[in-house]
N, C-alpha and C positions, 0 to 999 in steps of 0.2 A: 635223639633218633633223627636221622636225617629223612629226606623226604620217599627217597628210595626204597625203605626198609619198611615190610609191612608187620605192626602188631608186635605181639610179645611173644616170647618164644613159648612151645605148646609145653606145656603142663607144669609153668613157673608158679602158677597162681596170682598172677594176675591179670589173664583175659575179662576184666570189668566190663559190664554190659557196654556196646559200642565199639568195642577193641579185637582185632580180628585176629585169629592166632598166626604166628609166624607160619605163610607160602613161599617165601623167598620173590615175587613177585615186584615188578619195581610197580611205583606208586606214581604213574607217567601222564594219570589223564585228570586235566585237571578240571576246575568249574565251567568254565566255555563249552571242552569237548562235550563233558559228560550234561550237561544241558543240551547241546545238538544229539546225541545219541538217544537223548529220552524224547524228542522232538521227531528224529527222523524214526525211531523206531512206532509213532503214531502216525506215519506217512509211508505208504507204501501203493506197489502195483495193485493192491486189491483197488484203494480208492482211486487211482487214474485210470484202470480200466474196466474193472469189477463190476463198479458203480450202474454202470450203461445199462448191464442186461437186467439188475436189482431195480430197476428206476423202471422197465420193459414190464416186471411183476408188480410191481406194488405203486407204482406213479409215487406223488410227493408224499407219503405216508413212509418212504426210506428214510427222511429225513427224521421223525420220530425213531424209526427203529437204530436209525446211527446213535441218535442220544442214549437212547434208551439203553443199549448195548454198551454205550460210554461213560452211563453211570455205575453199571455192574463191570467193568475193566475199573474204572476209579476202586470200586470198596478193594477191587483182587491186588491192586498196587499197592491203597494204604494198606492191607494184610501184610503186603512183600515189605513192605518200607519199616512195617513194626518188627518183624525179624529180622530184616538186615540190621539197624540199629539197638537189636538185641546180640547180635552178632552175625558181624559182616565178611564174608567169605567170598571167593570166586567161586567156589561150588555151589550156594546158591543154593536154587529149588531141592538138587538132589541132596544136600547138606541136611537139610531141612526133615523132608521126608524119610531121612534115615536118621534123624536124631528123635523126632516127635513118633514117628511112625513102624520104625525099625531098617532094619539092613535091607532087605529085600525091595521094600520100596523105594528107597533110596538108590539104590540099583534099578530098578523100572527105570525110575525118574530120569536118572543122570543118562543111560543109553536115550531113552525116549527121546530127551529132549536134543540129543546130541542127533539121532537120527533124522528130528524133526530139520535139523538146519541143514545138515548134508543132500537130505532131498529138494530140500529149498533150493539151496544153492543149485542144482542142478539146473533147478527149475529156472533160478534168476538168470543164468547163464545162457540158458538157451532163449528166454524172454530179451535179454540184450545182445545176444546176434540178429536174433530178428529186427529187432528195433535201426541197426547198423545197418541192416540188407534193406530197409529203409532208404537211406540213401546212396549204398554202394552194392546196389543187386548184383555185381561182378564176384564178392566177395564168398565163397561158399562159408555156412552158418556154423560149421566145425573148427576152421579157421579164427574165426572171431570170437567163440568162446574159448578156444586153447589160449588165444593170446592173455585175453581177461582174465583167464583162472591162472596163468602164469605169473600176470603183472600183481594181484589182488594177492597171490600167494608167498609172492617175494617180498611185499611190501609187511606182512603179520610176521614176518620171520625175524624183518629188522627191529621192528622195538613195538610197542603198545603206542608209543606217542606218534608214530606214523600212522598206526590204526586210528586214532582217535583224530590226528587232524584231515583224514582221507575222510572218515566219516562225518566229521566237521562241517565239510565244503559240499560233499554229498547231501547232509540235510537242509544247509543254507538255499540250495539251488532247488529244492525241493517245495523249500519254505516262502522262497521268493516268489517262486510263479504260483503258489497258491494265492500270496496276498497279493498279488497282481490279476490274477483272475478276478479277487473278489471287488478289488478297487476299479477296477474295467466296469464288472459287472454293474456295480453299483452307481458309476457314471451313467451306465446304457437307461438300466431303470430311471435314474430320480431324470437326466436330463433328456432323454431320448437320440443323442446320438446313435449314430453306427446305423448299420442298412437293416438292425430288427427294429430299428424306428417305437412305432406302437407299439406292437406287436411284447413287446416287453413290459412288462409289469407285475408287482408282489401278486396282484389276481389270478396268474397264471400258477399258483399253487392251490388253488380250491375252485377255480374257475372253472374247471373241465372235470366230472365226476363226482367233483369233493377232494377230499385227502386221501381216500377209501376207495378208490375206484373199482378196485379188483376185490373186496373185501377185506376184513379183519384176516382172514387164511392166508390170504397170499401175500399179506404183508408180514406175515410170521415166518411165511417160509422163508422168506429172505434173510433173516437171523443170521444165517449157518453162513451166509455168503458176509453180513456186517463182523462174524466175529472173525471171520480169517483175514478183512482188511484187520485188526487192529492187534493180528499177531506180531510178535517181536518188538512188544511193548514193555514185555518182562523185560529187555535184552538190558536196561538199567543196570538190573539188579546183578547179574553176572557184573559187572565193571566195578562192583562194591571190592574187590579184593585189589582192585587197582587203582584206583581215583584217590585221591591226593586228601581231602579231607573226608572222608563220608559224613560225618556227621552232619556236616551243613551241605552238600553237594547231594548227597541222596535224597534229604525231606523235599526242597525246593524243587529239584526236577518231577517229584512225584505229585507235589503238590500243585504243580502248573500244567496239570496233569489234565484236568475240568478246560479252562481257557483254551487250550490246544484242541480240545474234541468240539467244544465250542466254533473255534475258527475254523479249522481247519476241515471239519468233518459237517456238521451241521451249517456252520457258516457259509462255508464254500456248495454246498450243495443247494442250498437256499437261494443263492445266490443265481445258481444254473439256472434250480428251475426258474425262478423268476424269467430268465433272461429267452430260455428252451419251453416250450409245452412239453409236457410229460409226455405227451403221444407223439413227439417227433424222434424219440431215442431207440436203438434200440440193441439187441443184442451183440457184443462182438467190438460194437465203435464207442471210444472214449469221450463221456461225455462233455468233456473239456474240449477236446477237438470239433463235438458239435458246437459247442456254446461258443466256440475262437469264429468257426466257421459263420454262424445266423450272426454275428457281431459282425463281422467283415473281416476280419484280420488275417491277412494274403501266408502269413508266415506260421499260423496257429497249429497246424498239420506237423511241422517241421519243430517247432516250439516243445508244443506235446513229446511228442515223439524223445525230442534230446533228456526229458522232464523224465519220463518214464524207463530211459534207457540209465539215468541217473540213480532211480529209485530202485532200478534191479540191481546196482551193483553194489549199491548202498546195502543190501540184504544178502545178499550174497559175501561182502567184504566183513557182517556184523556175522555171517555164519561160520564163515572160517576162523574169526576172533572167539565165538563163544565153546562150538565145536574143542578146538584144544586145553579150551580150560576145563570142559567136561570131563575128557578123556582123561587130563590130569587130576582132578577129584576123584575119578572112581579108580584112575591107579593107587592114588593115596589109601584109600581105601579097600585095597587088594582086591577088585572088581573090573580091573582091567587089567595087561601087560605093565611090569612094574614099569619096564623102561619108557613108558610115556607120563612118566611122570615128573622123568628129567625138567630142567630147564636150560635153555640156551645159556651161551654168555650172554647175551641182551636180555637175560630174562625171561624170555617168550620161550612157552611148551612146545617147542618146535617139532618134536617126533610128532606128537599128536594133532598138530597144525596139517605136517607133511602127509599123512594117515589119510585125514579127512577131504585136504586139497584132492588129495591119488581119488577118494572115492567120487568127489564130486567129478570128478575127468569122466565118469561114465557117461555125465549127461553128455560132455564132448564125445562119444561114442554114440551115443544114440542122434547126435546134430548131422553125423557121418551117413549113419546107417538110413536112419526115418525122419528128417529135417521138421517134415510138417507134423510128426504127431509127439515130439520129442515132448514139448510141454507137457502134454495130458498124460503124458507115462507115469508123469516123476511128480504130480501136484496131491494126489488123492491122499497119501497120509498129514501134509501137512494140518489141517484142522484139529482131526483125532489128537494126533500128538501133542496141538496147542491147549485143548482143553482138559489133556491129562495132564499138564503141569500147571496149568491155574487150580484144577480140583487141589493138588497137592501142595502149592502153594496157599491154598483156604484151608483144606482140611489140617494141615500143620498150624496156623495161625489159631486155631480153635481149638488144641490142645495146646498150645504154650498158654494160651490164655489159662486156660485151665491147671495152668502149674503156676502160672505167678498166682493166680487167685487162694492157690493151695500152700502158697511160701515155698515152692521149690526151685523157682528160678527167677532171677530178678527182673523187674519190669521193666519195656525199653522206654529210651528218651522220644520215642514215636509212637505213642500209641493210635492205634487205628480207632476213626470215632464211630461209634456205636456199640463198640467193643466186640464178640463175635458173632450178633443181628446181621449185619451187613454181609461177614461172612459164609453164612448160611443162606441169607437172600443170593447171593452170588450161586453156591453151590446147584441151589435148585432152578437158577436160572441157567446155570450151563448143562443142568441133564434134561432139562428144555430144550434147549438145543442140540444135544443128541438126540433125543426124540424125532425132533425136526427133522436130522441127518438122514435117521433108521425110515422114514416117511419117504425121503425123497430118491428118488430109484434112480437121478443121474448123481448124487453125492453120497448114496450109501454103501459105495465101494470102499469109501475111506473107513469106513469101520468093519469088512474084510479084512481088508491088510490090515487095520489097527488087532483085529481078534491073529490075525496068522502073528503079526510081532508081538504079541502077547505070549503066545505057543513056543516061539524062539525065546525070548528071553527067560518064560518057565525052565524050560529045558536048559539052557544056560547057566539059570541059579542051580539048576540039581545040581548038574559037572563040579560048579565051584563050589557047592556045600559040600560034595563029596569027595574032595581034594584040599578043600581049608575048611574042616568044621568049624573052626573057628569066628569065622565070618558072620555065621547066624549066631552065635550068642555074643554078639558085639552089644543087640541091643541091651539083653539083659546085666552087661557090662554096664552101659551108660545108664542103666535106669538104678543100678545101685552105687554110681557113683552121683546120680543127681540126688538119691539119701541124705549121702556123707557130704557131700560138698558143695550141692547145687547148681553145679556145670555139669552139662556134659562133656566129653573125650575130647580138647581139641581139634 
């Protein structure tokens, strides 16, 4: 089998746990990228700019809630990581959810999450013109994201491994000025350079109020804002039907999983405050930008800035990548138009690429129309949508468990530790965080639109159950082929 070719053909009877079934997909991304991809998809615009207003609520006590939040994203990974390596697909969450769960779900899942990226992207789009107007206020902000969503959509058409090394050098540059942040930082405290002189020290996290300042409430509430920085942390697992070896390239990135939330999230934030009093931050301004700024550094504005317009296209360029392989999963699955489920000659789902690129162009429509409220238009479902595919992502892992336990399906070469304890801790700490959500009267519009796309997608399954009955007794299909043979359907 050459390196190109993925898995064994469906239903020869040999998909062995680990072995993916033939997508026709090339196998283009190899240990490097898909290590950058599990890396930059734990770095994003929530933490460059998020951070500021969350730190405004809760002072140094975000720093807890970042970990805290990054132990419960850890158990939801190793869940992802023992499925993939029970079988690894580019379909992914929605693969999942319609083999443990049924059809229906699986259909949720696969649009969900496919919706989830395309509003993103909007979102990142228009976050990286602004970032450009920045430096070229000549430039109108419509302008600047046509070209982006042009160059970002030409580049996923030509192969995977242009994806993979764009996003590569996107997370390098991401990853850089983090560990340059903290190495600064860490200079300012221990020797007291730079013009925050004193004024700098590990004191300056319990120094002023405690850790607690605003209470144990309003350090909770900020949850809903820690779990949307660490969305598109799944985005791994989507690249399992295209990475070059999964069995060793998936455990590793998932399990380096802890030290990245570690540095990058608790480290680097630790780091600020040390360097920022908690009451000098506040809503709206990057907290890195302060902490460049009380440090002295004449370029840190400018720094930031290039950092964050990096990190939106970075998310933006992992939307348009995951987006088509969705679309291509639930064509496979006769839950979309067949013909997206083509593939390119290069391999790439290109109908379903072009599909999603076309919808994201709305946000360049709205950069046209309403420049300054274009972000707030297109931000509201991402959350909703992120924690209905970790729920399904756990609730699937805790029925497989439950069939290897039962001898009906063989057990992966990764199992998740605690087995499905951790699972279920997970679970009810993200309906915690909906809770939080339905609480908070400026973020509980995400769970309007998530109840209105819930209503579309009902209505949706009726259409297609009532044009392919057949769709809905797929499960009962799979569930007496997992009897007889103990797979289910390719």
């Amino acid at each position: 089998m050459t390196s190109t070719q993925v898995g064994t053909n469906p239903g020869d009877g040999n998909e062995a746990s680990g072995a993916a079934p033939e997508e026709g997909y090339e196998r283009g991304l190899g240990s490097r990228q898909v290590q950058m991809i599990a890396i930059g998809g734990a770095i994003g615009v929530g933490l460059f700019l998020g951070a500021g207003a969350n730190i405004a609520k809760a002072g140094p006590s975000l720093i807890l809630m970042y970990a805290l939040a990054g132990v419960i994203v850890f158990f939801i990974m190793r869940a992802l990581g023992e499925l993939l390596l029970y079988r690894p697909v580019s379909g992914s969450f929605s693969e999942y959810a319609r083999e443990f769960l049924g059809p229906f779900f699986g259909f949720v899942t696969g649009w969900t999450y496919w919706l989830m990226w395309v509003v993103t992207g909007m979102a990142e789009l228009t976050a990286a013109a602004i970032y450009v107007h920045f430096w070229f206020p000549q430039i109108p902000q419509w302008v600047t994201a046509l070209v982006f969503l042009v160059v970002l959509f030409v580049a996923n058409l030509i192969s995977v491994k242009i994806f993979g090394e764009i996003e590569f050098w996107f997370s390098m540059v991401k990853v850089t000025a983090l560990v340059g942040m903290i190495v600064i930082g860490l200079g300012v405290v221990t020797f007291g350079f730079s013009q925050a002189g004193d004024a700098a020290a590990v004191s300056n996290i319990w120094a002023h109020d405690g850790i607690f300042p605003n209470g144990i409430g309003s350090s909770l509430m900020t949850l809903q804002g820690v779990m949307f920085a660490y969305l598109a942390v799944e985005l791994v697992g989507v690249t399992a039907g295209e990475s070059e070896d999964p069995e060793k390239t998936l455990p590793k990135a998932i399990n380096t999983l802890p030290w990245r939330i570690i540095v990058f999230y608790v480290g680097a934030l630790s780091v600020i405050l040390m360097v920022v009093k908690w009451t000098e931050f506040e809503p709206g301004v990057s907290p890195f930008v302060a902490a460049f700024a009380k440090i002295g550094i004449p370029a840190g504005a400018a720094i930031i800035n290039f950092v964050v317009l990096t990190a939106a296209l970075s998310s933006c360029n992992s939307g348009m990548y995951s987006t088509g392989r969705m679309l291509r999963d639930l064509a496979a699955n006769s839950e979309a138009p067949k013909v997206l489920g083509k593939l390119s000659s290069t391999k790439t789902p290109a109908l379903g690429i072009t599909l999603s690129a076309a919808l994201m162009g709305i946000g360049v429509i709205l950069n046209y129309i309403v420049p300054e409220k274009a972000f707030g238009y297109v931000t509201s479902v991402a959350t909703a949508a992120g924690i209905w595919t970790w729920l399904m992502i756990l609730i699937s892992h805790i029925l497989y468990r439950r069939a290897v336990v039962a001898g009906r399906l063989p057990a992966s070469s990764f199992p998740a530790p605690g087995g499905t304890v951790c699972s279920w801790i997970a679970v009810a700490f993200l309906l915690l965080v909906t809770v939080l959500i339905a609480i908070d009267p400026d973020s509980r519009i995400s769970l309007y639109v998530g109840a209105g796309w819930a209503v579309c997608l009902a209505i949706g399954w009726a259409v297609l159950k009532s044009r392919n009955p057949h769709i809905a007794a797929k499960s009962k299909t799979q569930d007496k082929q997992l009897e007889t043979t103990g797979r289910p359907r390719g």
